[in-house]
Structures are given as structure tokens and as C-alpha cells.
NUVOSE-198848 format. One record per residue: x, y, z of N, C-alpha, C, O in turn; chain. Coordinates in steps of 0.02 Angstrom, whole numbers. Example, Ala and Ser with C-alpha at 12.3 -4.5 7.8 and 13.67 -1.06 7.14 Angstrom:
REM residues 2
R;660;-284;390;615;-225;390;660;-165;390;712;-166;423;A
R;642;-112;354;684;-53;357;645;2;394;670;57;402;A
REM end
This chain:
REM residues 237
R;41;-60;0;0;0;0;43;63;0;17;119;-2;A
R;98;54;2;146;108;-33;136;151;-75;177;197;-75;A
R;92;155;-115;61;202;-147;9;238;-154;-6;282;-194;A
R;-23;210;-99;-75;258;-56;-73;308;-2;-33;296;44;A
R;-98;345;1;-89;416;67;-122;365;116;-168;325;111;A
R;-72;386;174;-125;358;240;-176;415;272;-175;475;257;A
R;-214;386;315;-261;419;357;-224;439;430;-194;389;452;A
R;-218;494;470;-199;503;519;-240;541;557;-261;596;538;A
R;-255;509;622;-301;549;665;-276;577;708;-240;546;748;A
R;-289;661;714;-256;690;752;-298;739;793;-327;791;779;A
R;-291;698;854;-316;741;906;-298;802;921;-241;819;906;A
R;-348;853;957;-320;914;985;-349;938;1030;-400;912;1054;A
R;-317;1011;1057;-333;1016;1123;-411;1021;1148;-453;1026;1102;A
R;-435;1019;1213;-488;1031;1239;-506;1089;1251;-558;1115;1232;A
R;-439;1128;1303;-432;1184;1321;-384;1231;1269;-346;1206;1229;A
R;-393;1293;1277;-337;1332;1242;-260;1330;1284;-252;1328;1345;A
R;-215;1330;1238;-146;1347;1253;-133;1268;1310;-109;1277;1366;A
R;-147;1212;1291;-105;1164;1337;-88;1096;1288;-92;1034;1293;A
R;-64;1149;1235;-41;1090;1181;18;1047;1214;14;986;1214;A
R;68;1078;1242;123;1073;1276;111;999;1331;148;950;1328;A
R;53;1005;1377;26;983;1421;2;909;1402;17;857;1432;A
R;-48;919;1335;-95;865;1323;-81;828;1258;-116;781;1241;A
R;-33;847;1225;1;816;1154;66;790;1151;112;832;1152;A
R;85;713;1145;126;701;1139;183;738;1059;155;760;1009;A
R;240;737;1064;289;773;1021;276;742;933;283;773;880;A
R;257;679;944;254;655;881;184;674;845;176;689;786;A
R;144;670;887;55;698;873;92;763;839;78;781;782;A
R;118;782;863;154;895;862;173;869;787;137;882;739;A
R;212;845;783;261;852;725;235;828;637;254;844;580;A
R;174;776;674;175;739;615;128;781;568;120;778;507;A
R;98;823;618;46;882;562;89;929;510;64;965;466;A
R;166;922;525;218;956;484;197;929;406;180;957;354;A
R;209;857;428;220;791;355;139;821;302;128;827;241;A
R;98;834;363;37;824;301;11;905;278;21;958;307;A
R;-32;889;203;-33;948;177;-101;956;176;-121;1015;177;A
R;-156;898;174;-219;899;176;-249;870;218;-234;815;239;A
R;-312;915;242;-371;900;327;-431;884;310;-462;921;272;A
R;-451;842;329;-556;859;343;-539;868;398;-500;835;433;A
R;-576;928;409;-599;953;465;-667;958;492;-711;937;455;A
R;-689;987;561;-768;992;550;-767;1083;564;-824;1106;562;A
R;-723;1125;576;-711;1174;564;-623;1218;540;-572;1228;572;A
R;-645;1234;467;-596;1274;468;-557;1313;496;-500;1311;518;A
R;-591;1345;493;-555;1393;563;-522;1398;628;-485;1439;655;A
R;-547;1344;644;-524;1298;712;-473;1268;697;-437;1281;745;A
R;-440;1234;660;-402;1194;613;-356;1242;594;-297;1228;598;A
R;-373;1299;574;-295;1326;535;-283;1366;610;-224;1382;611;A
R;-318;1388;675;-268;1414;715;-263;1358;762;-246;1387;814;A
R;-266;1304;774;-242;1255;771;-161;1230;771;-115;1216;809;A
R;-171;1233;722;-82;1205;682;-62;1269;687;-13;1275;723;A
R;-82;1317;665;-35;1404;680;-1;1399;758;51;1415;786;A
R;-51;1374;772;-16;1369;866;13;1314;892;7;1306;953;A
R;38;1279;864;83;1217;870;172;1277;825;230;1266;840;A
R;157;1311;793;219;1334;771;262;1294;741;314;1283;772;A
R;253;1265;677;285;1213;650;312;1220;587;335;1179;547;A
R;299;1313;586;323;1335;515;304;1330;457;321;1365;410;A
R;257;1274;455;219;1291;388;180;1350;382;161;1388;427;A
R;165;1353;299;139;1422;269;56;1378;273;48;1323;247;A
R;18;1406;299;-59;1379;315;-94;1402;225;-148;1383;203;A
R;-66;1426;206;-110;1452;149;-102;1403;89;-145;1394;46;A
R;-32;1366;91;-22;1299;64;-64;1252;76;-77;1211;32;A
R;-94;1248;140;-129;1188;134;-212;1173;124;-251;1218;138;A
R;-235;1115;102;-284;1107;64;-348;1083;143;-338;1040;186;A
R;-391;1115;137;-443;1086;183;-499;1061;181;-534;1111;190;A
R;-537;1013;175;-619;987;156;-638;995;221;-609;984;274;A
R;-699;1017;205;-730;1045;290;-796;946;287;-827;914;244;A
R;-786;942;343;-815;877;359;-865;912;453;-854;929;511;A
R;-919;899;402;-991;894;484;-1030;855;450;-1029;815;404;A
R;-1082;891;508;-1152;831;496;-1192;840;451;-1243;806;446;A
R;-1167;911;390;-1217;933;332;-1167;909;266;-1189;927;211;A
R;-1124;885;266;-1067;861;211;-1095;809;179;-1101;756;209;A
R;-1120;818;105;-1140;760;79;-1088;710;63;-1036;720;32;A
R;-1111;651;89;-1062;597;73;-1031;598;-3;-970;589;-8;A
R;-1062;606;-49;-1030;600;-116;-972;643;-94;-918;619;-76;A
R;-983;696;-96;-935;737;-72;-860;729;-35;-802;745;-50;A
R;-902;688;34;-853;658;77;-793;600;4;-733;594;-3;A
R;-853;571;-33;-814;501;-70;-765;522;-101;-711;493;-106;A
R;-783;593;-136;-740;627;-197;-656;650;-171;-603;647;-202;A
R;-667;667;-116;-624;695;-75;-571;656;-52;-512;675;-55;A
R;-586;609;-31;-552;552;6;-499;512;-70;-445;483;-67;A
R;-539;526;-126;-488;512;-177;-417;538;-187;-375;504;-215;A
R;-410;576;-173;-331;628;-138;-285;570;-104;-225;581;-113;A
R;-298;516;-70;-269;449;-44;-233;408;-85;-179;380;-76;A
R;-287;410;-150;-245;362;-200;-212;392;-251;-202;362;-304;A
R;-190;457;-242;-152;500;-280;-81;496;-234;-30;522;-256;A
R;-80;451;-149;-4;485;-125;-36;504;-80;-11;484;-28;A
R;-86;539;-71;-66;592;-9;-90;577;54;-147;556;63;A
R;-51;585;97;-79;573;173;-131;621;191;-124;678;169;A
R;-184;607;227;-224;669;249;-221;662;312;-192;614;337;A
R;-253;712;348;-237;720;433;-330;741;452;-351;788;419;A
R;-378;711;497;-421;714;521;-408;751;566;-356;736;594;A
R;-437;802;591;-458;870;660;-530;881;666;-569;910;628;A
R;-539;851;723;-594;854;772;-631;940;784;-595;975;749;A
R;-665;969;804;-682;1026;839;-624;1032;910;-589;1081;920;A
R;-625;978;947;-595;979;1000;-582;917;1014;-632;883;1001;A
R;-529;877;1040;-513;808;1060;-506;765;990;-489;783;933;A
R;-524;706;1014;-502;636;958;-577;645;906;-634;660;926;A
R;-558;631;841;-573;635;779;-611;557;789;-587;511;822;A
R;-670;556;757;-693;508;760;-737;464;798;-777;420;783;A
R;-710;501;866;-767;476;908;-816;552;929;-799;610;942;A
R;-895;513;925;-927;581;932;-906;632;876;-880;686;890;A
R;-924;607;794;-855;686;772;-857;644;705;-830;590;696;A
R;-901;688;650;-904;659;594;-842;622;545;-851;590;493;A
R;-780;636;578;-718;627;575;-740;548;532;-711;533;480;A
R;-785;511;556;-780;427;560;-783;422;474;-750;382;441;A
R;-827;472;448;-850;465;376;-798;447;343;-790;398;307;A
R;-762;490;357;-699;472;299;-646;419;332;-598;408;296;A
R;-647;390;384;-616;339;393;-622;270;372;-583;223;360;A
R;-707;281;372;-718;221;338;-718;212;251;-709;157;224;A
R;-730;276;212;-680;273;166;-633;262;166;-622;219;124;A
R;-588;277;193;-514;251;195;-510;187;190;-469;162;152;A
R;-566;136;241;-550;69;228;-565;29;173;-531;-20;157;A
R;-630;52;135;-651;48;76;-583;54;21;-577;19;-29;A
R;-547;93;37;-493;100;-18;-424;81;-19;-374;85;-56;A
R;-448;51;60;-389;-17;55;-319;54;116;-266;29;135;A
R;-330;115;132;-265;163;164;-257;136;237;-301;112;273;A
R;-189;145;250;-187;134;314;-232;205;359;-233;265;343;A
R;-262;175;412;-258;233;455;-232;212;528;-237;160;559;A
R;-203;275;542;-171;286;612;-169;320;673;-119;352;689;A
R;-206;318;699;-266;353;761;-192;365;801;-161;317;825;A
R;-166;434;805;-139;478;850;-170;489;932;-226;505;950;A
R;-110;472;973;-130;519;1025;-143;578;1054;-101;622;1044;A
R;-200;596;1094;-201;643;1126;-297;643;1156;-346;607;1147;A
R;-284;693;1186;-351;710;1244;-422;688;1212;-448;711;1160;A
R;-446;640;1255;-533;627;1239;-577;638;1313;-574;607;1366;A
R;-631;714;1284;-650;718;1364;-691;661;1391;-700;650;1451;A
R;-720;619;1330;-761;578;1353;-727;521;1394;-759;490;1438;A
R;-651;507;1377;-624;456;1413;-597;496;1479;-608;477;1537;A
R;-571;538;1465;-532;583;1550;-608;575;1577;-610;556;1636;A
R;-655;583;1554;-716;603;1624;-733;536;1652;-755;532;1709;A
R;-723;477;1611;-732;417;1640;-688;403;1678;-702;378;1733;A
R;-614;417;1658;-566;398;1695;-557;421;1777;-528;393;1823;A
R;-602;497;1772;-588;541;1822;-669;520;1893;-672;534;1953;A
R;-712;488;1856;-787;493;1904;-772;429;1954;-807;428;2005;A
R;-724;375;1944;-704;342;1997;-785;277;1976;-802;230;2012;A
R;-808;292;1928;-852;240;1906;-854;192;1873;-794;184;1865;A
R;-888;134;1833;-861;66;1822;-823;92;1740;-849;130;1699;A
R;-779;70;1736;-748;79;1676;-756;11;1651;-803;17;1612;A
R;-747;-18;1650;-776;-111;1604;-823;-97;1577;-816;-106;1517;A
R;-890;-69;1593;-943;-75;1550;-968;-11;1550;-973;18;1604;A
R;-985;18;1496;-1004;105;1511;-1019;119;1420;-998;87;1371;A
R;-1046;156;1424;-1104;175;1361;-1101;261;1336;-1120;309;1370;A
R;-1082;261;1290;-1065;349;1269;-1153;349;1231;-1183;309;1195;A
R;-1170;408;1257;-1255;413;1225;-1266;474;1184;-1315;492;1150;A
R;-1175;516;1201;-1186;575;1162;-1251;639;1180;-1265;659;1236;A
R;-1269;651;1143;-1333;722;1173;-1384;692;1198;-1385;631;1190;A
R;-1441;724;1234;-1518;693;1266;-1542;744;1218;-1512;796;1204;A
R;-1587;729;1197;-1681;762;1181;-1678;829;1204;-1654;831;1260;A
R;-1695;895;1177;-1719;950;1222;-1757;950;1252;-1754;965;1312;A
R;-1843;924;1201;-1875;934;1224;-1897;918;1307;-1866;871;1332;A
R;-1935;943;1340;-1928;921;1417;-1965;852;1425;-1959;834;1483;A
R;-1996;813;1392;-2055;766;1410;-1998;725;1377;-1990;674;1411;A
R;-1948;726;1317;-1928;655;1282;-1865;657;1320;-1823;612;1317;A
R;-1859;717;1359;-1769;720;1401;-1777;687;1468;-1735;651;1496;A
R;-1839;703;1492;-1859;674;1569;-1864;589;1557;-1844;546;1596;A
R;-1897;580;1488;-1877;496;1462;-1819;463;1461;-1806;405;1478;A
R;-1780;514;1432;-1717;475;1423;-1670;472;1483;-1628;429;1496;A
R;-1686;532;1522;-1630;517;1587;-1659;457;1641;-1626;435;1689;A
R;-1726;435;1622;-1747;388;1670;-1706;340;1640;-1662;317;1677;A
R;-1709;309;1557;-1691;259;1518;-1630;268;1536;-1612;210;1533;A
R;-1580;298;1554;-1499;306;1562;-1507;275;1629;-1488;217;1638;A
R;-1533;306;1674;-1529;275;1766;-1552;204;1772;-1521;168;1810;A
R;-1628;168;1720;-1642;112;1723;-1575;59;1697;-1569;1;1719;A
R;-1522;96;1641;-1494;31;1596;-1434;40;1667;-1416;-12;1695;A
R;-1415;90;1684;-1365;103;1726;-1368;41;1761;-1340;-11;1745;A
R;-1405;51;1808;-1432;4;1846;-1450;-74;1833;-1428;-121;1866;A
R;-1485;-78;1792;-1512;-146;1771;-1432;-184;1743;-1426;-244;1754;A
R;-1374;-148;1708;-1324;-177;1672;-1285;-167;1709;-1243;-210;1698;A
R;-1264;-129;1761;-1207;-112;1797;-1147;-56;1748;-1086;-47;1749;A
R;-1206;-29;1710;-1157;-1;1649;-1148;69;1674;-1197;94;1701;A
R;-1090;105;1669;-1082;181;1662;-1109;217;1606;-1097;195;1550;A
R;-1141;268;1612;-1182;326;1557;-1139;368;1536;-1094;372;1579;A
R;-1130;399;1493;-1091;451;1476;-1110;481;1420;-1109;458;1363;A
R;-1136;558;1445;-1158;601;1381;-1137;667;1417;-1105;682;1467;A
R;-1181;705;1356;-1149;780;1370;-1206;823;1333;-1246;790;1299;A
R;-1217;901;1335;-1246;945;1319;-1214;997;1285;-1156;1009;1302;A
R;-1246;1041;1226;-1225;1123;1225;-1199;1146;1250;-1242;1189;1264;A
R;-1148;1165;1282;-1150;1220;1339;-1190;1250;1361;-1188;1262;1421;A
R;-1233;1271;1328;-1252;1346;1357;-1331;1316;1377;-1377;1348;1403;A
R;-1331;1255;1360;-1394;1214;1403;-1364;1176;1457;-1403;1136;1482;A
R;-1308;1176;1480;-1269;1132;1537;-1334;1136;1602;-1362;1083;1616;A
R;-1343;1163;1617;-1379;1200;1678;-1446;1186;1673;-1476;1180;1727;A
R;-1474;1180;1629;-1547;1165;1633;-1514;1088;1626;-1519;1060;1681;A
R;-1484;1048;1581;-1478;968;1608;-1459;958;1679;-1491;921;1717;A
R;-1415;986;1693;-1398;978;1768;-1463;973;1787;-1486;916;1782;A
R;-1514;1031;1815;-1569;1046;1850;-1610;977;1845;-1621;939;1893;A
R;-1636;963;1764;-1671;899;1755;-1638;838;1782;-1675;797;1809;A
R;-1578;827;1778;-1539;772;1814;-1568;759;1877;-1589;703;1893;A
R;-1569;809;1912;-1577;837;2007;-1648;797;2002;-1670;752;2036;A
R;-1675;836;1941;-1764;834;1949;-1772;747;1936;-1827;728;1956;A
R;-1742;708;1914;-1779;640;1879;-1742;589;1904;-1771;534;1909;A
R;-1672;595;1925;-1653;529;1953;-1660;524;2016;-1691;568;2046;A
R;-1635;475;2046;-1650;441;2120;-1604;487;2154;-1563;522;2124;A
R;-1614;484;2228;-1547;527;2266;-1483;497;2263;-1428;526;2268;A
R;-1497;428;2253;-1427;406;2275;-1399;351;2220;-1379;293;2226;A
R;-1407;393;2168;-1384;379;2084;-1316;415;2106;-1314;458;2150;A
R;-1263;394;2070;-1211;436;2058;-1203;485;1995;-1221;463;1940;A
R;-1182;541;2000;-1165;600;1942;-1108;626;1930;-1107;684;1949;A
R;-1061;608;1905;-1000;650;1890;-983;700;1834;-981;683;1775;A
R;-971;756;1853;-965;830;1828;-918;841;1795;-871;850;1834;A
R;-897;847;1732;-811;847;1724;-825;904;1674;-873;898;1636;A
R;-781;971;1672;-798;1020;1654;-752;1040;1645;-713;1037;1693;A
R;-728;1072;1585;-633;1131;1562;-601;1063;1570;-551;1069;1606;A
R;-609;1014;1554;-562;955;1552;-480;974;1545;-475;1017;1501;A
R;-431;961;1566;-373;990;1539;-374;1076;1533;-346;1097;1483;A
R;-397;1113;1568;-389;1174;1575;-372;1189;1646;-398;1152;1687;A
R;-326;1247;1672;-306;1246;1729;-389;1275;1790;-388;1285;1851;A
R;-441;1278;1748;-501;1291;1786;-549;1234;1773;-610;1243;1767;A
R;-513;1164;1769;-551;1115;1783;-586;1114;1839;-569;1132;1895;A
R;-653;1083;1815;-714;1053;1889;-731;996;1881;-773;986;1837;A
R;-700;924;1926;-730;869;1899;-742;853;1969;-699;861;2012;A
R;-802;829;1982;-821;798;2053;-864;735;2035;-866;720;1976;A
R;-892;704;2074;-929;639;2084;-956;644;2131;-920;627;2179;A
R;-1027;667;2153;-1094;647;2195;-1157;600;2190;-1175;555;2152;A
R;-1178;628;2236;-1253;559;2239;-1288;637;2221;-1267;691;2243;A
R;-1357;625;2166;-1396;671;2152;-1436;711;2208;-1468;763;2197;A
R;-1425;658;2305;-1443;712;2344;-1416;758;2351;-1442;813;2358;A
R;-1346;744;2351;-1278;798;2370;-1280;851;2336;-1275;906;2362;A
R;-1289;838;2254;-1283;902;2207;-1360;923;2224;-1357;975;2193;A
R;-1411;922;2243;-1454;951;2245;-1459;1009;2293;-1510;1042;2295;A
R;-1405;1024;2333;-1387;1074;2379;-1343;1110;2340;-1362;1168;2335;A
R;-1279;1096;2300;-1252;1151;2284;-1257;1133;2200;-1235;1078;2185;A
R;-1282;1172;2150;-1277;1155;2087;-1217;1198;2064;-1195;1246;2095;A
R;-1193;1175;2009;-1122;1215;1999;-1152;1233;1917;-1184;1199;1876;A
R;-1120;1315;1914;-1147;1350;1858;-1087;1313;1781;-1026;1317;1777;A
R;-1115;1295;1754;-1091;1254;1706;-1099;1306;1632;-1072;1288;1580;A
R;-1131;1355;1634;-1150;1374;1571;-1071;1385;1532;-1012;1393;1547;A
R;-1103;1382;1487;-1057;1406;1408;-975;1344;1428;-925;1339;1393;A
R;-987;1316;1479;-918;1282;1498;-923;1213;1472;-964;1175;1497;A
R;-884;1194;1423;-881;1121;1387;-873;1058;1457;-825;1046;1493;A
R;-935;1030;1456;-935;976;1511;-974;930;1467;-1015;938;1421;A
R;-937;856;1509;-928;776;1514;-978;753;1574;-955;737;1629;A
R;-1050;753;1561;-1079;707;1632;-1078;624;1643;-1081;596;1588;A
R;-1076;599;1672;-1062;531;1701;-1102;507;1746;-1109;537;1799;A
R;-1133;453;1735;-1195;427;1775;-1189;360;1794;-1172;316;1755;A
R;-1209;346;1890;-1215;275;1884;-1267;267;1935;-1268;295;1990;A
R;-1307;230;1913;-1361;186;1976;-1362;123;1979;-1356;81;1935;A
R;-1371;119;2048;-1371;42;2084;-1432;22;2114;-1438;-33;2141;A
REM end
């Protein structure tokens, strides 16, 4: 396969300015080698690599913007750049490419076309918040967003506390930001007191908040979460 571009997934930061902190040197370097990204934002992506300082000229390089409105043909056409040679480099919004992170589309092209890919290290808040809630890590379930609406959200956080429980499984999802606070509140409002909840919030930022209570405990002090990128974590017994 020597004559195919590989796929490289490259994580990035959570927080601003802790590239230093949360990226190993080779993750740093290898964005030098490549010239073309799907991304799921441009913009994010070119100051990105501007702030790793690695000397490339950003205006050289080629970018396909990759979300959840990217028509696949599109995605297919794109991914042809592989069998011309060229390596491409996947960038997330924030963290690992691929998980949670339309990133996957074109990976699985990649396998379709026979490229290696090579999932890079670096920061996933969904795994630090598991790692950090002191809850079952063997079995645990990423559910990604709940429902807004209030009647199909009050459903689903029961359905998260019932499987919790019934499987011995850990929950793990997350919100908007700037709806953090009303999930919190409904959390308080629908599960049992003595469900567990873990808070993980600025993951890798020096104004991290990650705690682990019983839903009586947080029902005395709620912590203002707005506009702040948070990881919730759920377990009932």
C-alpha cells in the first residue's frame, strides 16, 4: 500500500494553550508531514496548527470541511486525494477525531480504499471524564446528546438510570454548553438521590471542575456550568 496516502487521526486540544501539556511530540510534529485536513471546522483547524508553530505556510494547505451537513458523495470525492499519494490528517472541533465527530466518515472510506489509518494520540473528554468519576470503567455506554425537548429528556434520563442500573453499565453524555444548567437541574429533577453523577468540566484546562456525587448531594449546591464544555457521568445501583 505504498502508494497510497494514509489516514492520520489527530487529536487536539480541549482547552486553549495546553498543547504542551496534552500532546505528545510526535502527534506535534506529524501535522508538519501532512498537507491535507477534513476538518469539521476550518477555522479551528488553521489556528490550530498556527499554534503548534511548526512553520508551515497555512495558505499551502488544502482543507475539506467535514460535519453533519457534508454530503457523502462529497465526503467520497475527497477522500480520492489517498490514491493519488497523499496522506491526509483528520481534526476534530476539540479532542479525538472520530469519536462523537463526523471525523468517522472518511475513515471508513479510507478502509473501503484499502489506506492505512493511524489514530494519533491525545485528549478525549469523554475518556478523562470516565477515567476521572471513579465509576465502572468495564462497561459504560457513550449516549452523546439527550432530547431537548422536556417530556422526551425526562424519558431519556430515566432510560440512562434504568440501563445504569439494570447492566451495571456507566452513562456518559454531554450537552451544548449553554444548556449545561438546565440538564444539570433535570438530572436533580428525575433521578433517584442516591444515583451517582459526575461533573467533568474545562477538562485539561487549569479551571477544571470534575467531582462525583449522589444526586442528593448536588441538589444542595448546583455548579454554574453554562457556556463551559462539560462531560456528565452517570451511575445507579
Amino acid at each position: 500500500m505504498s502508494d497510497k496516502g494514509k489516514i492520520y487521526l489527530i487529536p487536539t486540544v480541549l482547552a486553549p494553550d495546553t498543547q504542551a501539556e496534552v500532546l505528545p511530540q510526535y502527534t506535534i510534529h506529524k501535522l508538519a508531514d501532512i498537507t491535507h485536513f477534513f476538518v469539521e471546522n476550518v477555522r479551528t483547524a488553521r489556528r490550530f496548527i498556527s499554534s503548534l508553530k511548526l512553520g508551515v505556510d497555512i495558505s499551502q494547505l488544502t482543507f475539506y470541511l467535514i460535519d453533519k451537513h457534508t454530503a457523502t458523495d462529497e465526503i467520497k470525492k475527497n477522500t480520492q486525494v489517498l490514491l493519488q499519494g497523499k496522506d491526509v490528517g483528520i481534526i476534530s472541533e476539540a479532542g479525538c477525531p472520530g469519536i462523537a465527530d463526523p471525523g468517522a466518515k472518511v475513515v471508513s472510506f479510507g478502509h473501503q480504499l484499502g489506506v492505512d489509518v493511524v489514530p494519533l494520540v491525545g485528549p478525549s473528554s469523554i475518556f478523562l471524564a470516565l477515567m476521572a468519576s471513579g465509576m465502572n470503567g468495564q462497561s459504560f455506554a457513550f449516549k452523546g446528546y439527550l432530547p431537548i425537548a422536556k417530556d422526551q429528556r425526562s424519558k431519556a434520563i430515566k432510560q440512562l438510570e434504568k440501563a445504569s442500573a439494570s447492566q451495571q453499565q456507566t452513562q456518559i453524555f454531554m450537552e451544548t454548553p449553554f444548556r449545561n444548567n438546565q440538564l444539570m437541574k433535570d438530572l436533580v429533577q428525575h433521578c433517584r438521590k442516591n444515583t451517582l453523577l459526575c461533573v467533568a468540566a474545562n477538562i485539561t484546562a487549569p479551571e477544571a471542575f470534575i467531582a462525583t456525587k449522589t444526586i442528593g448531594q448536588w441538589k444542595g449546591s448546583l455548579p454554574d456550568l453554562h457556556k463551559q464544555p462539560t462531560i456528565f457521568v452517570l451511575h445507579s445501583y
